[in-house]
Every structure is written in C-alpha cells, then in structure tokens.
C-alpha positions as CSV (number, residue, x, y, z in Angstrom):
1,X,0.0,0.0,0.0
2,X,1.1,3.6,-0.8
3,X,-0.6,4.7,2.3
4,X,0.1,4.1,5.9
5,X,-2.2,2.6,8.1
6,X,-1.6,4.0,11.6
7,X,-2.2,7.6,12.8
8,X,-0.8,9.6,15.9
9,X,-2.9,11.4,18.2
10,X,-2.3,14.6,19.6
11,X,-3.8,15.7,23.0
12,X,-4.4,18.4,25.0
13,X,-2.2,17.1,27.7
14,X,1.5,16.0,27.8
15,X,2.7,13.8,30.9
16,X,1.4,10.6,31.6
17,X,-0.6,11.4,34.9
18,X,-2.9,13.9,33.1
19,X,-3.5,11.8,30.6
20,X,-4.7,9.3,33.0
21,X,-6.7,12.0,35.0
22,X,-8.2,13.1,31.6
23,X,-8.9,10.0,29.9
24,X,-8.9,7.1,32.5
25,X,-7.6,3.4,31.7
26,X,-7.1,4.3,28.0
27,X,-4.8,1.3,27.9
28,X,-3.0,-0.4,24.4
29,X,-5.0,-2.5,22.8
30,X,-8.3,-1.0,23.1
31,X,-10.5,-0.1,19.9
32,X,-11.7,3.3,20.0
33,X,-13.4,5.9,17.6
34,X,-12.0,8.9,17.6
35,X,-13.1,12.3,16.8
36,X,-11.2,15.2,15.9
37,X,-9.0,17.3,13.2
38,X,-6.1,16.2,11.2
39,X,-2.8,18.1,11.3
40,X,0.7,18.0,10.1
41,X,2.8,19.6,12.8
42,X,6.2,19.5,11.9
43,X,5.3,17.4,8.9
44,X,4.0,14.2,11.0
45,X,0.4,13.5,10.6
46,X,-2.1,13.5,13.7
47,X,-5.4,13.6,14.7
48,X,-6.0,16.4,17.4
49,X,-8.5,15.4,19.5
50,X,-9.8,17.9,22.6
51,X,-10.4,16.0,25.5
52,X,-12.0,12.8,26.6
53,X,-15.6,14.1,24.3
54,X,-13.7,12.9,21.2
55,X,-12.8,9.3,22.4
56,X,-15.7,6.3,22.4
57,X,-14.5,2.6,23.2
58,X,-16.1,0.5,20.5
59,X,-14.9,-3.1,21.3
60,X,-12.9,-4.6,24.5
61,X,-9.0,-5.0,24.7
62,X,-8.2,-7.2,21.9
63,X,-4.5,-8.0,20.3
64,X,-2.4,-5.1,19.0
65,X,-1.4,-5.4,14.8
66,X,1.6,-7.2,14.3
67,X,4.3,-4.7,13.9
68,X,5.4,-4.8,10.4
69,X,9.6,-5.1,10.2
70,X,11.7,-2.5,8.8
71,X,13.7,-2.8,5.9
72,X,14.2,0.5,3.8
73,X,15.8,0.5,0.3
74,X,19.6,2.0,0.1
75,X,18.7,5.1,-2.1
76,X,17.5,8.3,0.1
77,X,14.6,8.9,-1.9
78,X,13.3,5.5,-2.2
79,X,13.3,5.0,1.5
80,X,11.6,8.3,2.4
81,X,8.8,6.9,0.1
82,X,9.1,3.6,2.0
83,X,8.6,5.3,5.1
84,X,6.1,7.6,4.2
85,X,3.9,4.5,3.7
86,X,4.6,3.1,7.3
87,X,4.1,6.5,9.7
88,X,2.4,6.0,12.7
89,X,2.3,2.4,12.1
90,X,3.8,-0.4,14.6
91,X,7.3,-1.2,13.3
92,X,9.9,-3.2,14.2
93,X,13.5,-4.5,13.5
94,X,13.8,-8.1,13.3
95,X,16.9,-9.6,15.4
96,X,20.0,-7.0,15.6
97,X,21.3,-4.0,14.2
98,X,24.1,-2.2,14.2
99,X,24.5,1.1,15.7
100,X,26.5,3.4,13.2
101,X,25.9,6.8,15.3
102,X,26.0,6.8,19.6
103,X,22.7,8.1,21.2
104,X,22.8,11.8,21.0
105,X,21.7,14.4,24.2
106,X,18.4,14.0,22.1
107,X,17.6,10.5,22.6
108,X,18.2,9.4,18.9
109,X,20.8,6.8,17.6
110,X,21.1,5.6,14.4
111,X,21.3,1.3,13.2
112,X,21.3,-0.9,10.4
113,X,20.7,-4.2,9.4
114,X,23.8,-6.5,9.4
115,X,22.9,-7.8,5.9
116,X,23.9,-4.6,4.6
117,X,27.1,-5.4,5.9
118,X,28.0,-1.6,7.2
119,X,30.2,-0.8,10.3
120,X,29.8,3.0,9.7
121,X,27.9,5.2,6.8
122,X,30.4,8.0,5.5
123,X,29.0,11.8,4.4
124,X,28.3,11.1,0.5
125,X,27.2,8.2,0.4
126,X,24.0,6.2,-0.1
127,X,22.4,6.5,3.2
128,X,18.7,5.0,3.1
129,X,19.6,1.9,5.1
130,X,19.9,4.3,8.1
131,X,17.0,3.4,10.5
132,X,16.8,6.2,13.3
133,X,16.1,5.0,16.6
134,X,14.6,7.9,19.0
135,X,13.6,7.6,23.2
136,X,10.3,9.4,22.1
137,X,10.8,12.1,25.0
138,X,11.2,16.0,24.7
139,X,14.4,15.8,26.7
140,X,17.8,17.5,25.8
141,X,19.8,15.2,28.0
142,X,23.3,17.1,29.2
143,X,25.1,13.9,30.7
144,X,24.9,10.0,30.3
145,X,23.2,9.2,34.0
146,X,19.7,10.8,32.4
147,X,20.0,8.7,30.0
148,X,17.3,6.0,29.5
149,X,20.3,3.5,27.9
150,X,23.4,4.3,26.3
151,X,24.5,3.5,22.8
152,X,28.3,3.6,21.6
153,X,29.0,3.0,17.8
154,X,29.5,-0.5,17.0
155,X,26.7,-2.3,19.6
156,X,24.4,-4.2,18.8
157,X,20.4,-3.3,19.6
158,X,17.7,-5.7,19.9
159,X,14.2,-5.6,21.0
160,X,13.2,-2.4,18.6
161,X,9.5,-2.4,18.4
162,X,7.4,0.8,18.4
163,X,5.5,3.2,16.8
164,X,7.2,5.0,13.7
165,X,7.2,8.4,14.1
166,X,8.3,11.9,12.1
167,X,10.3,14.9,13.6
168,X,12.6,17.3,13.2
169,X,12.6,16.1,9.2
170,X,13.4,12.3,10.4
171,X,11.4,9.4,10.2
172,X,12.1,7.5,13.7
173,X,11.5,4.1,15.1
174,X,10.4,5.7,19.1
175,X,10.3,1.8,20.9
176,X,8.1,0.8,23.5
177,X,10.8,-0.6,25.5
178,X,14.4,-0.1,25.9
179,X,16.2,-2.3,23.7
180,X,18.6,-4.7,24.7
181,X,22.2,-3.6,24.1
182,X,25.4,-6.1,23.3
183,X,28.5,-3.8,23.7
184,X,30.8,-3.7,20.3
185,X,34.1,-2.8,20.1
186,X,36.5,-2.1,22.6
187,X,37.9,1.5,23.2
188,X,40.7,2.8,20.8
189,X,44.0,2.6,22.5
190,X,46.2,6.0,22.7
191,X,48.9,7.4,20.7
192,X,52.4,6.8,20.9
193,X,54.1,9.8,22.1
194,X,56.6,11.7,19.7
195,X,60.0,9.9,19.6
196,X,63.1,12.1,20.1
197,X,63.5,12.4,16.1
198,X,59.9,13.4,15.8
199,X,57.8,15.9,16.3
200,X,54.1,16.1,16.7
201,X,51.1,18.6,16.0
202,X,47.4,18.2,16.7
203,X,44.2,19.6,15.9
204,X,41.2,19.5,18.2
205,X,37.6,21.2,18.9
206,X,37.4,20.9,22.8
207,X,33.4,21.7,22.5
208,X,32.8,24.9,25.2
209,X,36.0,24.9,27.5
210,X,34.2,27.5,29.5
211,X,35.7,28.6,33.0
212,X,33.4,29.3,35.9
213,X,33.6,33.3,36.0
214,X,31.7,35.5,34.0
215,X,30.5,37.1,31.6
216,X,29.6,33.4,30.3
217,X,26.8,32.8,27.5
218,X,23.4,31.3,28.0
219,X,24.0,27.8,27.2
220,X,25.7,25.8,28.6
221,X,25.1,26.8,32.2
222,X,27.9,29.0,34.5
223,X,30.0,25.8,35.4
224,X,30.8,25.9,39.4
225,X,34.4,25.5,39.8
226,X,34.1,22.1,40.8
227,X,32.3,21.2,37.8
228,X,34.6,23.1,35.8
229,X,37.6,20.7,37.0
230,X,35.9,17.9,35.5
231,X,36.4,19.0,31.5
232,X,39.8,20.6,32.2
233,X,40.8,17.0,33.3
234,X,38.8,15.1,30.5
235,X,41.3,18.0,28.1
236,X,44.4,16.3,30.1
237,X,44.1,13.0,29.9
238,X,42.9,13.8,25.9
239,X,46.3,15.3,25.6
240,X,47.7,12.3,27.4
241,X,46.0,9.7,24.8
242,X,47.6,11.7,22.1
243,X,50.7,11.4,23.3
244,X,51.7,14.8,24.7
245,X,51.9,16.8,21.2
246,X,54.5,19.0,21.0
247,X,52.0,22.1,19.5
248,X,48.1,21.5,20.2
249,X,45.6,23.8,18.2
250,X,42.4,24.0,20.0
251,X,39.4,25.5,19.4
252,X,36.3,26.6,21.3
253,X,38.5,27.7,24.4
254,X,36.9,30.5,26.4
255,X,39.9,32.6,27.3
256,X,43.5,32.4,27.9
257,X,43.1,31.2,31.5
258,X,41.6,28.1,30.9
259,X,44.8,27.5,28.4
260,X,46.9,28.6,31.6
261,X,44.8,26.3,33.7
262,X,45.6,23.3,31.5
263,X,49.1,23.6,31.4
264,X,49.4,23.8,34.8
265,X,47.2,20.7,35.7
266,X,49.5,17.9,37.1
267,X,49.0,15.4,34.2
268,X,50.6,18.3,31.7
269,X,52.4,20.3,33.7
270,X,56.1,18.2,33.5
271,X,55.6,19.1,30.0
272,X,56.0,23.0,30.2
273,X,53.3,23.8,27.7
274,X,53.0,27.4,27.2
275,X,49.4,29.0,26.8
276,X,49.2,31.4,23.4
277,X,45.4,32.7,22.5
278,X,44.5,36.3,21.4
279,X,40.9,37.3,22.3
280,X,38.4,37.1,19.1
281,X,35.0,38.7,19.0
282,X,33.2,35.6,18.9
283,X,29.6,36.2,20.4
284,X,29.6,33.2,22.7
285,X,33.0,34.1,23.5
286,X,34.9,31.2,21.9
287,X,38.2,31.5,20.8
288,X,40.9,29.5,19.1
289,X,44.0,28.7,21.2
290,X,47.4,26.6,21.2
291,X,49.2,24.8,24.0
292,X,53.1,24.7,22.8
293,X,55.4,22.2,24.8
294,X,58.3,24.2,25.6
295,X,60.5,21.4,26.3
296,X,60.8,20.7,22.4
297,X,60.0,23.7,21.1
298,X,60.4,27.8,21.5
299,X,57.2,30.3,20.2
300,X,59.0,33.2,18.0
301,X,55.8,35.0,17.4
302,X,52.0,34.9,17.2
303,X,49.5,37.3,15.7
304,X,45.9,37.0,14.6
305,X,44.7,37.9,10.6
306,X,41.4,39.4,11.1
307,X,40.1,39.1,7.4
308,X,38.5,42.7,5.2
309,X,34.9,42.8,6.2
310,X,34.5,41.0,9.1
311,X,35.1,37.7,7.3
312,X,36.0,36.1,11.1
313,X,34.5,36.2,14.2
314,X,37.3,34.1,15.3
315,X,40.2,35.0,13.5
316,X,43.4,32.7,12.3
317,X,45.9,32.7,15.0
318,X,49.0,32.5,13.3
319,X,52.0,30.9,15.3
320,X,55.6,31.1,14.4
321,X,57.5,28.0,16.4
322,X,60.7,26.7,16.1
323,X,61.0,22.7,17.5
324,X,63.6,20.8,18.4
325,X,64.4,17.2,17.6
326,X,67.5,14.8,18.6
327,X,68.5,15.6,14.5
328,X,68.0,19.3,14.5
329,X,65.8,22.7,14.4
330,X,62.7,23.2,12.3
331,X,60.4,26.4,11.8
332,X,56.7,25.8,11.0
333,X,54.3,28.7,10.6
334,X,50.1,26.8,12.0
335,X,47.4,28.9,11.3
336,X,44.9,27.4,13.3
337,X,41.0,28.2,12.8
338,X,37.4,27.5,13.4
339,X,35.1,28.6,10.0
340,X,31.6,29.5,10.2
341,X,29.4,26.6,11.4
342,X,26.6,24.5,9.6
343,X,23.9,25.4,12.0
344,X,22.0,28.1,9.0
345,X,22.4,25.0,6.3
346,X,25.4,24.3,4.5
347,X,24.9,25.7,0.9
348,X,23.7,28.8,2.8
349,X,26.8,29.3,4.6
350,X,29.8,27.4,2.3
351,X,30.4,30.8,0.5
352,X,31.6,32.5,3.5
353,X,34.1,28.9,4.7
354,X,35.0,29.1,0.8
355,X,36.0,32.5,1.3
356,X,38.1,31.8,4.8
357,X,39.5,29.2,3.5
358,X,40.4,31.4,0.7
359,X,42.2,34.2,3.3
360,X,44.3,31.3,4.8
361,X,45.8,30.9,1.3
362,X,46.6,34.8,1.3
363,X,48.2,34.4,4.6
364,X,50.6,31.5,3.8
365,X,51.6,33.2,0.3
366,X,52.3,36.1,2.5
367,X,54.7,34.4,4.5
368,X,56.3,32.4,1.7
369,X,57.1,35.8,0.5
370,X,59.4,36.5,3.4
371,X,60.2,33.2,3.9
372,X,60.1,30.8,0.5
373,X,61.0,27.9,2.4
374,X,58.6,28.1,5.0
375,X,56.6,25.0,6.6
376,X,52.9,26.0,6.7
377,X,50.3,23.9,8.4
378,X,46.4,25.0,8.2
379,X,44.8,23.5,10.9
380,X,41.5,23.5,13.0
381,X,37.6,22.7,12.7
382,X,36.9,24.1,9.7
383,X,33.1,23.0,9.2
384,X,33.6,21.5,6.0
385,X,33.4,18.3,4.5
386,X,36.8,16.4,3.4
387,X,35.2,17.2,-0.2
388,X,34.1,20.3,-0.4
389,X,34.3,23.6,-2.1
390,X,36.3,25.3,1.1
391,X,38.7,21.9,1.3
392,X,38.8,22.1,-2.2
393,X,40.0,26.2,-2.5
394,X,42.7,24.5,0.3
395,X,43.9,22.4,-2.0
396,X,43.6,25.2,-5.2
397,X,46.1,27.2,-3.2
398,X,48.7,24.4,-3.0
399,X,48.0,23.0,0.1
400,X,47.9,19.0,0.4
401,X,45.0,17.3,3.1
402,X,46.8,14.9,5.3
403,X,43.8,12.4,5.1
404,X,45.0,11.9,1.7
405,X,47.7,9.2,3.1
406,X,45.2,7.3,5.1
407,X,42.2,4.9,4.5
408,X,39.1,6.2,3.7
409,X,38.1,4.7,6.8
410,X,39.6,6.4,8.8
411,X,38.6,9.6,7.8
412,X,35.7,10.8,10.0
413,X,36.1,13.2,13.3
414,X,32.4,13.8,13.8
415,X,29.6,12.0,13.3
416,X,26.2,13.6,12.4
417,X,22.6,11.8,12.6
418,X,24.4,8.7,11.7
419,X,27.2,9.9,9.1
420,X,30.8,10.3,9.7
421,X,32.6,12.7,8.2
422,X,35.5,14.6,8.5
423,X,35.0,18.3,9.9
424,X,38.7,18.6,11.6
425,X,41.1,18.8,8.8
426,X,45.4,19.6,8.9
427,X,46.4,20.9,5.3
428,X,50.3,21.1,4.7
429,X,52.2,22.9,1.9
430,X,54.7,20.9,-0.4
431,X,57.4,21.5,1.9
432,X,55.9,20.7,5.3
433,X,54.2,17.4,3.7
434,X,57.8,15.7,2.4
435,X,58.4,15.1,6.7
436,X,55.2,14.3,7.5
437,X,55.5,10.5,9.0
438,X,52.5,9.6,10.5
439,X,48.7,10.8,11.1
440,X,46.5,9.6,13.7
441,X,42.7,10.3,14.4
442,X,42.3,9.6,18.2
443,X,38.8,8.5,17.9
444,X,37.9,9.1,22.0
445,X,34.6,11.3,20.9
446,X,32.4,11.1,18.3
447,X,32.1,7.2,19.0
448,X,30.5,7.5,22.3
449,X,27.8,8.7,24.3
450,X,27.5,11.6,26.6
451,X,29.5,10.7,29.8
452,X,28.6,10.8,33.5
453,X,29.1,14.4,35.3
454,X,31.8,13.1,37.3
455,X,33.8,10.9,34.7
456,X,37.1,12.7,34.2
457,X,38.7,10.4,31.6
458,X,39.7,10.9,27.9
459,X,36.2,9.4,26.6
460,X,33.6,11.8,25.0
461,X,34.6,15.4,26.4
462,X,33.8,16.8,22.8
463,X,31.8,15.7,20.2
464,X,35.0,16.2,18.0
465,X,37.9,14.1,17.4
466,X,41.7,15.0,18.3
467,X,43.9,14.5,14.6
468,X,47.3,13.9,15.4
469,X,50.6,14.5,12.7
470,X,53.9,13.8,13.5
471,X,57.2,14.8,11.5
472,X,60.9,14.2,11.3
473,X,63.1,16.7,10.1
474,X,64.3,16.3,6.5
C-alpha cells in the first residue's frame, strides 16, 4: 500500500498522569473511535482530538497489529517513500542492528541491518539503510546518568519495536521498551608519544571549555568550579592519549586562563606547555587557542589575521614556532581556525568557509614571501566536508589534506545523525608534507555517548575528534 495505516494522536495534555486523569484506563489494545481534526505539525500527521468528548470505546481489549519489520531500500529517496507509507504504524526490526551513530543528548541513535554489511555510513554516500532510533521524549539530555540506555557505535540493539514516528525532518523508530544492548568494540587505545627524532602537532575542537567566571553565555550553564575541574581534566588526559603533542591547536577555548589552567594541571604540567590565544569577537566568546610544549620547542611570534569585512568572528591565530628534535631545528608557521558553522544550512553558509579558507591561502603566500622555504600547516575545525568547495579552495592554493595518506576509513572526526565525516582537517604545503610521517585520528569522541558528570577520563569530552601528525626533520 502507498498509504500508511496507523495515525498519531495529539492531546491536550503532555505527561502521563494527566493523561490518566483526563482520559482514565485508556490502555494499548483497546479499539476506540475517535473524533477530531487532522494536522501535520512538523510534517508528522495526527489527529487532534480535545479531551476525553472525542474518544468512544467501541470493542474490549483485543491483540495489538503485528508490527510490520523495517527494511528500507539504500537510495535516500526511495526509503523516504518507503517510510512515508509506514508512519504511525507499529514497526519493528527483526533480530539486531548495528549502531552506526551513539545516542545523541536527544535521545536518537542511528542502526542498520547486518545484511547490509556496514560498520559505519560515511557523508556522501547512499544512506537510506539508516533506521533512526529515538527515546520518544522531549528531553535534551546534558550527561549519560539521564539517560534511559546508552549507545556507543558498534553495539548491537535488539528488541526495537514501536511506533514509527516523524520529527525534526526524520522518520524514527520511538520503541516501547528499551532495547537490549550487546557492547561492540573495545575503546581505541592511545597514541604513541613523539620519539626524540619526531615531532608532533594536533588539531582539536574541545566543545565549550568554559571557566566558571563570567561574563559566560546562555547555554551551557555557569559551570561551578568544581564542575569546571571535571572538563579541564577530560582535556588532560585527551592530551595524554595523544601522546603529549608538541603544539596542540584547540578551538572553542573561552579565554587564555583556561589555556593557563591546562598547562598547569598535574598530568601536563612536567611538560612546560606554554598558553598562546589572542581574544576574538566571537559572540559566545569562543576563541581558538594553542598549548606549545616548551620542552621541544620555542614560540618566535604569534599574531591573529582578522580578514576585510568581518570575514571572522574568530580570527586565524598564526603561530611562528621553532621545534627541536635529537636531529636538528625546524620552523613551522600553524594557522589554526574555526570557519563559520553548519547550524544556518550548508549551501547557505559554504560561500563565506570558501571565502576563509580562501584568506588562509593569502596568509601563507604572505609568508612564503618573506620566507620561500617556510613550513605551513592549516589547521583547525573548519566545518567543511573532506570534499568540499572550502577543502577544495585548500587544495587550489597548494595545500595538500593529510587524510590523503590514510584509509578512507579512517577519515571521520564527527559524526552527524548517523554519518561520519571529517569536519577537523590539517592541510600542509609541499614542503611541510615531504616530513610528515604519520597521522593519527584519536577517535575518544564522536564514538560515544555523553558521559557521567563526574567521569574525568579521555572518553567523549567533545563531540569532536583530536587529529594527530607527526614529522621528522628532512
């Protein structure tokens, strides 16, 4: 059938003890005849009813409808068709599936069928198989122990029956129980720290490293300095996983004391990291930031490139370091940056990453002309896509993507209702790419679930993962 044959009902009350209140032992299984007006909120259709006026019991309890199993085509369009026929209707997934996304602070996490084969879907590609899996509540969860379960990628669900439901532009399977969850793989190990001919550089969004003073921005909350403790040692033991890098770009730091903070905490602070951040005019107050280990290497100058018409709310931060390995001295120049995000739709706001992107090019051909031999790394969450038309204006300017030397995949650092993809990039010119000997996604994040408010370890402090680059000195 083209049509579905199930129907959602909206009432005039939301929590489960007024409903009661209003409309008695209205419990499943009961035919009823309703009476009321149709609606597409949000694009889901219901029947508003008004009260307990518009509901008549026709027949005693009998058996619910068999719930009819779930298994949408590959291509998009196809299975929005596909589900289009089923909304409202009792679903199911048959046996297992595969969790490809972890349960977001909404609820939702995203599965498919093992005879697809899948262990993750990748921005790009065909993504119909997807199955979205949502809790059903209103809630915006901010920690793991509101949670009703918790869902990493790679476990394995079961026991997915429920209604199938459509919000926020996503059909979703909302089940009547909590599923049964089989833990998948176990956690990546860390990094091997630089050896003494190497040296390292890494790249990492730290999600709102906000200290507990004002002024501070509406969400998240004023963090107490207790609770501020917690992410600053989540950071450290991060930093520890990667293997103590000998220059780390962050972005989404608050100020310069929460850098200062870090590099004195006692996990870091044998490491003499220096603090370097020059206030931007962010509106949330979110700057970009780098932590330089001054052990291996000395910071000759930093400065930050506001672009001609307030391209950047958070400008590049351009830092001029000289490091030290057992065979010698290197200069690099790392312009580290955080591009305009997604959040207004991505064709909407590509022109103005394009046009970033485009003002880091001007920035490194300025310093190849004082320095032609220079080693230039671009750096930082640049909201973009490994292909896309900012990466791609990168690249145009003679820059080369260090995800070019690994396996596709490996190449994701976020993951996004289900699809991971690459939003945390390191770009090197010609001459900074002929020593690069390893790169490293430290995938401690975008795996896993919100954690607990008083878990201080490296697992999910962002939703971002660290990428890690080391080099030897040619």
């Amino acid at each position: 059938s083209s049509t579905s044959a199930g129907l959602f009902v909206l009432t005039p009350v939301t929590t489960k003890e007024d409903f009661e209140k209003s409309f008695g032992d209205l419990s499943t299984g009961i035919p009823v005849q309703l009476t009321g007006k149709v609606r597409e909120p949000s694009q889901q259709t219901v029947i508003e009813i008004l009260g307990p006026q518009a509901v008549t019991v026709i027949a005693p309890t009998t058996s619910l409808p068999i719930p009819v199993p779930l298994d949408p085509p590959v291509s998009m369009a196809e299975a929005l068709a596909y589900y289009e026929t089923l909304e409202g209707m009792f679903v199911t997934i048959d046996g297992e599936a595969l969790a490809v996304s972890p349960i977001s602070k909404y609820g939702e996490t995203v599965v498919v069928l093992p005879k697809h084969g899948r262990e993750r879907i990748f921005q790009g590609e065909e993504n119909g198989i997807m199955i979205m899996v949502d809790d059903g509540s209103s809630v915006t969860y901010t920690d793991s122990t509101q949670m009703p379960y918790l869902v990493s990628v790679g476990d394995r669900l079961s026991g997915l029956t429920g209604p199938l439901a459509y919000t926020y532009g996503r059909y979703k399977l909302e089940p009547v129980t909590p599923p049964v969850i089989l833990a998948g793989a176990a956690a990546q190990p860390g990094i091997t720290p630089a050896t003494s001919d190497e040296y390292t550089l890494m790249t990492w969004n730290v999600e709102n490293l906000f200290d507990p003073l004002p002024p501070h921005p509406t969400d998240p909350p004023l963090p107490s300095p207790s609770e501020y403790r917690v992410p600053l040692e989540k950071v450290a033991h991060t930093i520890e996983a990667a293997g103590f890098p000998i220059i780390i770009g962050l972005q989404e730091v608050e100020n310069i004391r929460v850098l200062n903070d870090l590099a004195e905490h006692p996990i870091l602070s044998a490491y003499k990291y220096q603090a370097v951040l020059i206030e931007g005019n962010d509106s949330r107050g979110i700057d970009v930031g780098y932590l330089v280990r001054t052990d291996r290497a000395t910071v000759l100058d930093v400065e930050a490139y506001p672009a001609p018409e307030g391209l950047f709310s958070r400008p590049p931060l351009v830092l001029h370091v000289e490091v030290q390995t057992s065979t010698g001295q290197d200069q690099l120049y790392v312009l580290n940056n955080h591009y305009t995000s997604m959040s207004e739709g991505e064709e909407a706001t590509e022109p103005r990453r394009t046009a970033q992107a485009k003002w880091n090019i001007t920035l490194m051909e300025d310093i190849l002309a004082r320095d032609p031999q220079a080693l230039i790394a671009v750096i930082g969450d640049l909201n973009s896509y490994f292909i896309s038309a900012p990466i791609q204006a990168l690249r145009d300017g003679g820059l080369v993507h260090v995800f070019d030397t690994i396996p596709p995949e490996e190449r994701y650092t976020y993951i996004y209702e289900g699809e991971s993809e690459v939003l945390d990039h390191i770009l090197l010119n010609p001459a900074l790419m002929s020593a690069l000997s390893r790169v490293e996604v430290l995938h401690v994040n975008a795996d896993y679930p919100l954690s607990a408010p008083d878990d201080t370890s490296s697992r999910h402090k962002s939703d971002h993962d660290p990428v890690i680059v080391a080099f030897t000195i040619n």
